[in-house]
Every structure is written in structure tokens, then in C-alpha cells.
C-alpha positions as semicolon CSV with decimal commas, in nm:
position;residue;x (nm);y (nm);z (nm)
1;X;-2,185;0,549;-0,485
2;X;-2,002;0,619;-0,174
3;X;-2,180;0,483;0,111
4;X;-2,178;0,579;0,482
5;X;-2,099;0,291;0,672
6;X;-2,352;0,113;0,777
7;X;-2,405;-0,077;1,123
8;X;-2,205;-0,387;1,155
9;X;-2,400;-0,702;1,138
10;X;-2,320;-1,035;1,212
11;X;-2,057;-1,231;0,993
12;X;-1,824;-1,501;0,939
13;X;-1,557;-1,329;1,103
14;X;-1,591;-0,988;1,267
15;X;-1,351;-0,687;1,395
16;X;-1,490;-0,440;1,613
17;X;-1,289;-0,194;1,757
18;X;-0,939;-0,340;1,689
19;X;-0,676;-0,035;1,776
20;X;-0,301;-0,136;1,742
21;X;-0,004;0,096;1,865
22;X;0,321;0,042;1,937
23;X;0,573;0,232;2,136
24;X;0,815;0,523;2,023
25;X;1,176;0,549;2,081
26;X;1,087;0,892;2,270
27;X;0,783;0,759;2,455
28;X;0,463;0,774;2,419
29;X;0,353;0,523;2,144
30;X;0,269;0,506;1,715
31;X;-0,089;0,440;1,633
32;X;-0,114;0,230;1,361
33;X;-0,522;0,135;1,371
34;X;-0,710;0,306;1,545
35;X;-1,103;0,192;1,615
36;X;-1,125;-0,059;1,345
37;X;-1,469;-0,248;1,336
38;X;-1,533;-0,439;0,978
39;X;-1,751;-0,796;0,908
40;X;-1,677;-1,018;0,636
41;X;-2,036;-1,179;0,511
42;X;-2,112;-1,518;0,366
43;X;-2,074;-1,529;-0,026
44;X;-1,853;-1,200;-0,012
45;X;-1,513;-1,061;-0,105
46;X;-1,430;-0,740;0,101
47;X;-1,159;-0,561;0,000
48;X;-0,952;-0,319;0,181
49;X;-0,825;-0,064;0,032
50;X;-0,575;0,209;0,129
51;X;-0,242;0,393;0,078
52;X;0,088;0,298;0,149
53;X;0,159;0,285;0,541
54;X;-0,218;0,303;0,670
55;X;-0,200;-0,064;0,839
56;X;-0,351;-0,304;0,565
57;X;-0,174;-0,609;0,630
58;X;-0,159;-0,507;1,009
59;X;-0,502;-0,529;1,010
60;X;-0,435;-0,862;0,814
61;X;-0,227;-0,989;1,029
62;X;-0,435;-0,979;1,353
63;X;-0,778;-1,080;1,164
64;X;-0,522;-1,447;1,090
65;X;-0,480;-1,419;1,484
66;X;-0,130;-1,371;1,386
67;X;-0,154;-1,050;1,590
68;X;-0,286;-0,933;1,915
69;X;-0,439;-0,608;1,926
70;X;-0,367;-0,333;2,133
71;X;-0,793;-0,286;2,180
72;X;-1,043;-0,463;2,047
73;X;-1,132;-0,787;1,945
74;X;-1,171;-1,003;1,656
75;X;-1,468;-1,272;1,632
76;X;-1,470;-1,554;1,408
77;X;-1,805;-1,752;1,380
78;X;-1,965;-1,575;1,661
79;X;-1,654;-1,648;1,904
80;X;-1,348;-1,416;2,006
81;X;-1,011;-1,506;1,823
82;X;-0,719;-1,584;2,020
83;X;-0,475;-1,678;1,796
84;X;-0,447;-1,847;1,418
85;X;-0,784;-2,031;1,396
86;X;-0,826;-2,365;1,167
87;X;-1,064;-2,209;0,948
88;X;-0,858;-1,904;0,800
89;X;-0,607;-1,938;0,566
90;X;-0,398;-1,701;0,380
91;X;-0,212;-1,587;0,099
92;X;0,104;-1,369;0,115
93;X;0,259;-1,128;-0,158
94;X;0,573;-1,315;-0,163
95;X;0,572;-1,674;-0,277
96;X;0,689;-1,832;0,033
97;X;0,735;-2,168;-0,122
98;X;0,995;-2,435;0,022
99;X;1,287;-2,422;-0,225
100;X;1,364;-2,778;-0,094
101;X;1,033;-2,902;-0,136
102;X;0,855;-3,036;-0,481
103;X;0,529;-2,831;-0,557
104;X;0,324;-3,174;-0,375
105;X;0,503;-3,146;-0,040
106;X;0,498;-2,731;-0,019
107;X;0,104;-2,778;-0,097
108;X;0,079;-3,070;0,181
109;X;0,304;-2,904;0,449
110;X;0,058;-2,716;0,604
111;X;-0,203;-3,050;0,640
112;X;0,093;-3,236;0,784
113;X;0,133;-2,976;1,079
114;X;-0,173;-3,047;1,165
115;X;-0,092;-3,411;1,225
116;X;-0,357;-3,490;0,931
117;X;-0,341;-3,875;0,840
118;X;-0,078;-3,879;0,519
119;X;-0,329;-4,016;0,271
120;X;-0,559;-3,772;0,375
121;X;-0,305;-3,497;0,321
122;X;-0,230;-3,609;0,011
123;X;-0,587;-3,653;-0,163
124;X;-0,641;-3,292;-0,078
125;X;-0,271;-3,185;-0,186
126;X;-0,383;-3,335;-0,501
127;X;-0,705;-3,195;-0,514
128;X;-0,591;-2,842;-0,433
129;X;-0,336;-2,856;-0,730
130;X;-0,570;-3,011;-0,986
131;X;-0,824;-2,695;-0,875
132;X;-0,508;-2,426;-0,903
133;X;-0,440;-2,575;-1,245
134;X;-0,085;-2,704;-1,140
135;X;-0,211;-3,077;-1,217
136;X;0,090;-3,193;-1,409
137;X;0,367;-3,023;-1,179
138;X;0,357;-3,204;-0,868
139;X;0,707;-3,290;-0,857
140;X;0,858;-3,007;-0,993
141;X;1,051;-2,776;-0,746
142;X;1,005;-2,369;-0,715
143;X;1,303;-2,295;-0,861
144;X;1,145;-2,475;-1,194
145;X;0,821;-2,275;-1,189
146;X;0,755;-1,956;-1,317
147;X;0,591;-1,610;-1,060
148;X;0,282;-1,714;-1,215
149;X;0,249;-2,067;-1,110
150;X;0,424;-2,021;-0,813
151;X;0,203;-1,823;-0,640
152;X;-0,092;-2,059;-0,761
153;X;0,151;-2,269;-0,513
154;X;0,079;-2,038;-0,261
155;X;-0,306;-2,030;-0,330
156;X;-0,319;-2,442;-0,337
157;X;-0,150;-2,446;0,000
158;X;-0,400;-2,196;0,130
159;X;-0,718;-2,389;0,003
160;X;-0,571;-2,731;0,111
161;X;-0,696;-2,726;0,420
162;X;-1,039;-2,578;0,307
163;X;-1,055;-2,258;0,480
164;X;-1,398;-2,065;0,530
165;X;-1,197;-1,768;0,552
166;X;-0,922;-1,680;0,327
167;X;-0,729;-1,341;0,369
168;X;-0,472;-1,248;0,076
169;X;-0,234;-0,962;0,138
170;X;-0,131;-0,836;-0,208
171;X;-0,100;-1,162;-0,321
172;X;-0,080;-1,070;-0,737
173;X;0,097;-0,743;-0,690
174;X;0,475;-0,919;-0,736
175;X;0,345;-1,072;-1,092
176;X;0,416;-0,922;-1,409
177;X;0,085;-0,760;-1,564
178;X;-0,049;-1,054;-1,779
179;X;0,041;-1,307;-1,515
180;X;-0,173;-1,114;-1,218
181;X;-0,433;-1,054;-1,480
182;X;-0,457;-1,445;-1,562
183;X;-0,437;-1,539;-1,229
184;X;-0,693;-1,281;-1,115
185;X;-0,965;-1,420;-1,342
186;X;-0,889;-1,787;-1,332
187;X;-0,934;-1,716;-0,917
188;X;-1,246;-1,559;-0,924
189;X;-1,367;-1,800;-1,189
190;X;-1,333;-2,105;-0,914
191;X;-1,475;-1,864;-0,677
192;X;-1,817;-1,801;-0,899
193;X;-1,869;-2,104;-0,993
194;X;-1,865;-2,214;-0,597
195;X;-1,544;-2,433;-0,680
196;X;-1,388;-2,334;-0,336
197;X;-1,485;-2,448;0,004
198;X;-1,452;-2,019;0,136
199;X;-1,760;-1,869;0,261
200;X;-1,616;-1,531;0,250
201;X;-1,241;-1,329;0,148
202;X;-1,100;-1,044;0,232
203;X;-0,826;-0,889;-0,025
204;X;-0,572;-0,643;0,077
205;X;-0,453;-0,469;-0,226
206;X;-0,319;-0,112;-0,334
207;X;-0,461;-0,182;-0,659
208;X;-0,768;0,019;-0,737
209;X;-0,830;-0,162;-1,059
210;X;-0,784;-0,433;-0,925
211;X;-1,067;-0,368;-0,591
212;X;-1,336;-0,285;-0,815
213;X;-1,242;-0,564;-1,052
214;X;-1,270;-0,838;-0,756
215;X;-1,440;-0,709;-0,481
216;X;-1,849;-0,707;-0,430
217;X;-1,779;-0,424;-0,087
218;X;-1,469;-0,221;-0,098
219;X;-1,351;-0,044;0,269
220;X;-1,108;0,261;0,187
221;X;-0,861;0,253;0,517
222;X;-0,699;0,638;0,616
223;X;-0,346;0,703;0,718
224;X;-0,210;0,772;1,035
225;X;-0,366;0,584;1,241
226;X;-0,577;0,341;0,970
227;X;-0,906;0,408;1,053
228;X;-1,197;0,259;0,845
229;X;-1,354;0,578;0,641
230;X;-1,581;0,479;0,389
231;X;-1,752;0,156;0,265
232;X;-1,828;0,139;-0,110
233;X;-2,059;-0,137;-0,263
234;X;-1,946;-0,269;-0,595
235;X;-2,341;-0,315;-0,808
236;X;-2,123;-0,491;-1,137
237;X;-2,196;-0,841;-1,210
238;X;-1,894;-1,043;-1,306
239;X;-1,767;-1,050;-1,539
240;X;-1,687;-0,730;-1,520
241;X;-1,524;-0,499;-1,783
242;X;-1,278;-0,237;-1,698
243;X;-1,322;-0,031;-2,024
244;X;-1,711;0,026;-1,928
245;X;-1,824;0,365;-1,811
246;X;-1,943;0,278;-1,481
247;X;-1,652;0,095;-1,402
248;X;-1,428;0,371;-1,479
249;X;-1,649;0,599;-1,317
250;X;-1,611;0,429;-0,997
251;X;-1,214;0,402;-1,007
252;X;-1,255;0,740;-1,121
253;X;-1,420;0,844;-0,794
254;X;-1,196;0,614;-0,569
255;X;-0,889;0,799;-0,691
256;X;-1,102;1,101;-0,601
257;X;-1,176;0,968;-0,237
258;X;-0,811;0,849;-0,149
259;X;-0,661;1,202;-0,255
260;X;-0,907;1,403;-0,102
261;X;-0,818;1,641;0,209
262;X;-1,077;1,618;0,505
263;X;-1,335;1,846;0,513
264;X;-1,297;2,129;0,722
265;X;-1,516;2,208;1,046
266;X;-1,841;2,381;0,960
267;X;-1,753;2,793;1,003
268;X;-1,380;2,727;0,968
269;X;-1,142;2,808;0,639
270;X;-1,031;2,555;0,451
271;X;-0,647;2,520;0,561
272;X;-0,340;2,393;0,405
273;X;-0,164;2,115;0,637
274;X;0,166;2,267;0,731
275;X;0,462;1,982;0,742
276;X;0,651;1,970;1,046
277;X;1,012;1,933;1,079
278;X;1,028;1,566;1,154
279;X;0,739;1,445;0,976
280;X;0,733;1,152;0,765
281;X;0,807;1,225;0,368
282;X;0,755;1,036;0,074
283;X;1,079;0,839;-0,085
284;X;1,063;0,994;-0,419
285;X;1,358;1,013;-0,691
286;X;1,399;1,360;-0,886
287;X;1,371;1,181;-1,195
288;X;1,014;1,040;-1,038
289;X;0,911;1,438;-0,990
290;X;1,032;1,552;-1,293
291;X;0,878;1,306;-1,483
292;X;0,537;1,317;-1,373
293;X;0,526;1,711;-1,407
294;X;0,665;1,645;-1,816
295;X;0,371;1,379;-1,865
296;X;0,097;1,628;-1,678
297;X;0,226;1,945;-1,864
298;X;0,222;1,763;-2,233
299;X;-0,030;1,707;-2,467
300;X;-0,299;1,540;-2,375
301;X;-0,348;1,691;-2,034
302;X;-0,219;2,042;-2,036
303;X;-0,173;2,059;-1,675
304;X;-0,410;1,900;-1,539
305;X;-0,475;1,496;-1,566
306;X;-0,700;1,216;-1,419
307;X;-0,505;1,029;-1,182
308;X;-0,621;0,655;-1,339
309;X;-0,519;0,768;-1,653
310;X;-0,180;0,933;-1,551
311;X;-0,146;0,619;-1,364
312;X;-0,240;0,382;-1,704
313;X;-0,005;0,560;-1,910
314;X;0,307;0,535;-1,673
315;X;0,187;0,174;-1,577
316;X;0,195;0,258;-1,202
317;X;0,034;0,171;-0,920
318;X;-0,142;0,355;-0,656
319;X;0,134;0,302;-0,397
320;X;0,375;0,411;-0,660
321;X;0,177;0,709;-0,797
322;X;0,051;0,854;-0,507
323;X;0,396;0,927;-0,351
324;X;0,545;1,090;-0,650
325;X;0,227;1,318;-0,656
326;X;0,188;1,389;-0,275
327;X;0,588;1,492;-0,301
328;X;0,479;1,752;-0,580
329;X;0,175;1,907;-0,336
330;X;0,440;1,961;-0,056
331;X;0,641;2,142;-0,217
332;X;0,376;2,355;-0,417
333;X;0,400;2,191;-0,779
334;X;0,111;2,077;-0,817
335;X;-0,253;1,998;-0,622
336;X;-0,468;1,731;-0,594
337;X;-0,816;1,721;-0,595
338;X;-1,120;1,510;-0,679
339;X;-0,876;1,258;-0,833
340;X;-0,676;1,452;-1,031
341;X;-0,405;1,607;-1,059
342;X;-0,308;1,992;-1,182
343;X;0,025;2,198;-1,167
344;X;0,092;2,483;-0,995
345;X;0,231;2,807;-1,182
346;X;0,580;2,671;-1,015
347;X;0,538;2,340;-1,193
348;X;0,487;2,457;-1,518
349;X;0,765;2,711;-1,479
350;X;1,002;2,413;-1,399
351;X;0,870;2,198;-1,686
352;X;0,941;2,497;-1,916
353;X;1,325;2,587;-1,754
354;X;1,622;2,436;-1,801
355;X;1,847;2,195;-1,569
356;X;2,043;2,509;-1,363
357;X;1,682;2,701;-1,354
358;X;1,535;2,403;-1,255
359;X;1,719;2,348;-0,989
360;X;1,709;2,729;-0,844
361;X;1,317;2,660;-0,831
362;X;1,318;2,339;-0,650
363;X;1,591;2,422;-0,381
364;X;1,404;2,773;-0,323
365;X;1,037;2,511;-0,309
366;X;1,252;2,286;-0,068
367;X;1,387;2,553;0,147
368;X;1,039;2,707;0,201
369;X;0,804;2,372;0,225
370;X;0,998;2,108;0,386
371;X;1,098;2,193;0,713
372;X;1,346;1,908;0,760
373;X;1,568;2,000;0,482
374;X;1,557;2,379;0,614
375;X;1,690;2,246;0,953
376;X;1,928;2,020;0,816
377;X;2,065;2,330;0,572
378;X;2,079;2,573;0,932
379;X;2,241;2,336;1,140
380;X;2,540;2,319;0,826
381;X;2,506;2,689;0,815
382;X;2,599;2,717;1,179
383;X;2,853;2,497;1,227
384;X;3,219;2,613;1,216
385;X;3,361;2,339;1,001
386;X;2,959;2,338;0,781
387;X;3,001;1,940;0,847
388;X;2,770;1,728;1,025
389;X;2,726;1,351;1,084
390;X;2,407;1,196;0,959
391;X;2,374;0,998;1,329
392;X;2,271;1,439;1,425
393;X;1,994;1,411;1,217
394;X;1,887;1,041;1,243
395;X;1,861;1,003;1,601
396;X;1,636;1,349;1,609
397;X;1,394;1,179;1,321
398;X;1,376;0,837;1,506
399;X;1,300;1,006;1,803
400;X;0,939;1,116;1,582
401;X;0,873;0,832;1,344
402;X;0,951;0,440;1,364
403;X;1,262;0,314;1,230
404;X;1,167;0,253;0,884
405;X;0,955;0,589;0,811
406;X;1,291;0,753;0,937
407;X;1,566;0,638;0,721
408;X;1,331;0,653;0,459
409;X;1,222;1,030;0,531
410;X;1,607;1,095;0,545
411;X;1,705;0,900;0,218
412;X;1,430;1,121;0,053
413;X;1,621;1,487;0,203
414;X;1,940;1,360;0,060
415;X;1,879;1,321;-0,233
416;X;1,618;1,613;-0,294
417;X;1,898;1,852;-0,145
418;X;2,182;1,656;-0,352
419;X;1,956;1,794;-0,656
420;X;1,904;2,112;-0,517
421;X;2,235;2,193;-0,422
422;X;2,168;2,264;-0,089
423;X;2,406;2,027;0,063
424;X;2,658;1,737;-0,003
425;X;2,657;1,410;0,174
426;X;2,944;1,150;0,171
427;X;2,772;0,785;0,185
428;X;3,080;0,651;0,257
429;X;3,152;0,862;0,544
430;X;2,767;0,924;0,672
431;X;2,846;1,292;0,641
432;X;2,635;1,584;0,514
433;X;2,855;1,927;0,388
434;X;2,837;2,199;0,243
435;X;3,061;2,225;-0,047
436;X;3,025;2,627;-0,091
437;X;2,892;2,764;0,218
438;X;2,936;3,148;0,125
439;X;2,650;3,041;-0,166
């Protein structure tokens, strides 16, 4: 089910060797994507597919020609891309919409940048809302229209100037669950039944569901730097049903492929990956930990669970679950493999303790597997006064990892030591303590 990837052949629109990277505060430079080479076919939709952070809608980005990239090129009918081209559209995660403008004018804006005559414009305004199923709602404004229809806005203004490529980042992940599922189907309905003018999509999602529910070729992107690492091809006729075997079988094995550690070197031990002091961490509440270890230690798992069930009965999402249960591996309570997800003798121990126990366990897990809250605690140890302002430990992490990654890597120390006990910090003041530093 898991294909190698085959050759690239010749498509609507082409990326062969795209590599993006951008410079660090302490020199030298981030990769983001790294040797990127993909082709969207006529009749197709290609989704890609990845965790949180690998370069998705990077990627996105520069296939729109919104982007330039570092190496590489992108070709679109047979000819390199040097900037947006008229025949690829997309569709964003957020809405977007003019909050000035009625649902008519937000759907023609994009025709009337283009300098296309107005009754032009607004025969296809009309005919891209009529499609959508917005007929009716022309002059209503955004504020008026609920997530729903407001991102079949976004989709009218995105077919309106009949694209042959159309590129969606996320673009149902910020509706509700029935919306996105509504929406979903009522899309690829048009699509099947060759009601839009596309000859081929590409759909960035973090939905796995969702990929195997849309997609006839799904490409699973790594992390650090987003390289291309598998290709799978998607047999199901639509429609498709999720509750079949095969179906689940294949989200089942997708799970499997995105938590999987690479394969060691022929001759060579399998090795855990040691985390170094300023590495990036996962932004994960206590209550986010503790939570998954209850649901994977209870009746019906025991211990050990299938991700895409875990993930069903907590109604999250990859980019939500993934975190919590990479957090848990660090720090030795639990391990994932082959898409699922078992505790470690130290997470059923801190199921089974109470809150003070509980805590003992995780600051003693935290001490010994996270580097940067060991440094953090040593540098408080050491100082006279056992004070230190965050700006010590932020300007050493952004000297490592881009802005973002930083202060989110930091947000996640404070609060895991907070729980642990290993330090204080004052939010108000930006400074970390230690309230008993004889303990």
C-alpha cells in the first residue's frame, strides 16, 4: 500500500527540486524543504500530508508563485513559474473575506484586478456562487454568514476565475465537524461530476481522514527539513466510506508511517534520538499529558491504543494528537510505534499515583529527558540570588530555532517545570525562581 516513489512524469504543474531555507539569528541558515520534486496530473487531487512544522503550506506557497525558492524550480504547463500565474488559484484556512464587501463583490474582486470587463466579472461572480450553493446570498455581507458558507465564499472566489490549478491549504480545518464534513462532500461532488473548470488540486491538510477521504495520491512530507518520503495511491472509488475495512486499514497504516522512527543503517543498533538542550519541544499542557495517559491506561485499551481511534474518541486531530503523544515519548511515558501508542512502566505508575506522587515522577522524567529544563534548573541552582531573567534563556534558544519554535519551546518548559516544581516564573516580571532552593 505504501509505494516507493516513482519517477516524476510530466504534469500540469511540476516541482522538482524546490529547497527553501532561511537564515538563523546565529548564522548559518533553517532548512525548511529540502529537495522537494512532486507533479500534480490531469484529473487528480494530490494531497500532502505531514505533521505540524514540516513546510506544507511553504511548499504551498511557492507552488502559487507566492514564494521563491531557495533551489529549485517550479513548472506550470511545461514552463518555469516566476511568480502567481493566471491559472492557479487558491483557497486559504482562514476565510479572508472583505468584511466591507457583500458576498457578490468579495467573489468578483479578484476578476476585477485583473481589469476583466464588469459584466464579464459579474456573469462568472454569479456563476461561481450559484455552483458553491450561495445562490440566494449575493448581497449579504460576511458578518451575516455562517463558517460554513463563508468559506464556500472563499471557494467561489477561487473558481471565479476558472483556475486549472487550485491549491487549498487547510481550507475545512477552521469548520466545526458537520460543517467541514458537508462542505467536503458537496466539493468533491462538483469535482466528480466535472462541474469545475480544474484539471488537477492539490490539498494541504493535517487531516488523515480527511487525505484518504479526498485524495486519489497522498505524499506524506517529513520534518526538519520537509522532504517528500513516501507516495501512497488511494485504489477507493468515491464515494468512499470511512467505516469500511480498507479504508480504516489505510488510515490505520498512515498513522503507522507518520509515527514511525527511521530505520537504522544496515549493521547498526537501533538508537534512541537523544534531545539536545535547545531543541525544539512540543507546546503541550499537563492536563493534555495527563489526559491522554488516563484514556490509554482505561478500559478499552489497557495501555496500549490505536492512534485513529485514540484520536476519534478525544475528537482530535493529527496536529493536535501527535504533540501530546511525542511529549509523552520524550520523557519516557509512553512509545510509539506502528501507529499506536503504549505506556511505559512510568506512565502507568503515574496514572495509578496521586497528584504529589505524580508530580515527583514527572519532575524526576523532566530532569533526566529534557535537557533544556535541566539547564534552566542549573543555571537557578548556581546563581547567588536562584533568580534569572527569561531574556538568559530566550536569547540562547533563538540563537538555535526561529522565533516562533522558541517562545513556543520555552512556554512549554514553564509550564512543565511550574507542574513539576522545579522552578517558579513571574509572567509579570519575565522571571524564573526558585521558591525553595535547599529542595
Amino acid at each position: 500500500m505504501l509505494d516507493t516513489l516513482p519517477p516524476v512524469t510530466t504534469g500540469v504543474l511540476e516541482a522538482r527540486g524546490v529547497r527553501q531555507a532561511f537564515p538563523k539569528a546565529a548564522g548559518g541558515e533553517l532548512v525548511v524543504l529540502d529537495d522537494v520534486t512532486l507533479a500534480l496530473r490531469e484529473g487528480e487531487i494530490v494531497g500532502l500530508l505531514g505533521r505540524s512544522g514540516c513546510g506544507k503550506s511553504t511548499l504551498l506557497r511557492i507552488i502559487a508563485g507566492l514564494i521563491r525558492p531557495s533551489a529549485g524550480e517550479v513548472r506550470y504547463e511545461g514552463k518555469p513559474l516566476r511568480g502567481p500565474a493566471e491559472g492557479i488559484a487558491m483557497v486559504f484556512q482562514t476565510f479572508a473575506l472583505f468584511p466591507w464587501l457583500t458576498v457578490l463583490e468579495n467573489a468578483e474582486i479578484g476578476l476585477e484586478a485583473r481589469g476583466m470587463p464588469e459584466a464579464e466579472t459579474r456573469r462568472r461572480a454569479l456563476q461561481a456562487i450559484d455552483l458553491i450553493g450561495l445562490d440566494g446570498y449575493e448581497s449579504a455581507y460576511p458578518r451575516e454568514l455562517s463558517g460554513g458558507m463563508r468559506q464556500r465564499v472563499g471557494f467561489a472566489r477561487a473558481l471565479v476565475v476558472e483556475p486549472k490549478v487550485l491549491l487549498m491549504d487547510e481550507p475545512f480545518s477552521s469548520l466545526d465537524v458537520l460543517t467541514a464534513e458537508t462542505l467536503r462532500t458537496d466539493f468533491l461532488d462538483l469535482w466528480i461530476e466535472k462541474r469545475m473548470p480544474m484539471k488537477a488540486m492539490l490539498l494541504v491538510t493535517h487531516n488523515i481522514e480527511e487525505a484518504v477521504f479526498m485524495c486519489d495520491r497522498i505524499l506524506i512530507l517529513s520534518s526538519s527539513p520537509g522532504r517528500i518520503m513516501g507516495e501512497i495511491k488511494v485504489p477507493f472509488a468515491h464515494p468512499r466510506g470511512r467505516l469500511d475495512s480498507a479504508f480504516r486499514q489505510m488510515v490505520d497504516d498512515i498513522y503507522g508511517r507518520m509515527t514511525a522512527r527511521p530505520a537504522p543503517t544496515p549493521g547498526t543498533a537501533v538508537k534512541t534520538p537523544v534531545l539536545g538542550v535547545f531543541d525544539k519541544l512540543p507546546r503541550v499542557s499537563i492536563n493534555r499529558l495527563s489526559g491522554l495517559m488516563e484514556t490509554v491506561a482505561a478500559p478499552p485499551y489497557n495501555g496500549r491504543a490505536d492512534l485513529p481511534a485514540i484520536a476519534a474518541t478525544l475528537q482530535l486531530e493529527v496536529d493536535d494528537l501527535f504533540p501530546i503523544a511525542e511529549a509523552l515519548q520524550l520523557m519516557g511515558f509512553a512509545e510509539l510505534a506502528q501507529g499506536d501508542i503504549q505506556l511505559t512502566t512510568a506512565g502507568r505508575l503515574f496514572v495509578e499515583s496521586d497528584t504529589q506522587t505524580r508530580k515527583r515522577i514527572f519532575a524526576e522524567h523532566l530532569m533526566r529527558s529534557i535537557p533544556l529544563a535541566a539547564h534552566v534548573r542549573r543555571v537557578l541552582d548556581e546563581r547567588p540570588g536562584h533568580r534569572a531573567p527569561r531574556l538568559r534563556f530566550e536569547t540562547e534558544i533563538e540563537d538555535h530555532l526561529p522565533e516562533e519554535d522558541a517562545q513556543e519551546t520555552l512556554r512549554a518548559v514553564i509550564s512543565w517545570g511550574r507542574y513539576a516544581e522545579l522552578f517558579s516564573y513571574d509572567d509579570e516580571a519575565e522571571m524564573f525562581s526558585l521558591e525553595n532552593p535547599a529542595a
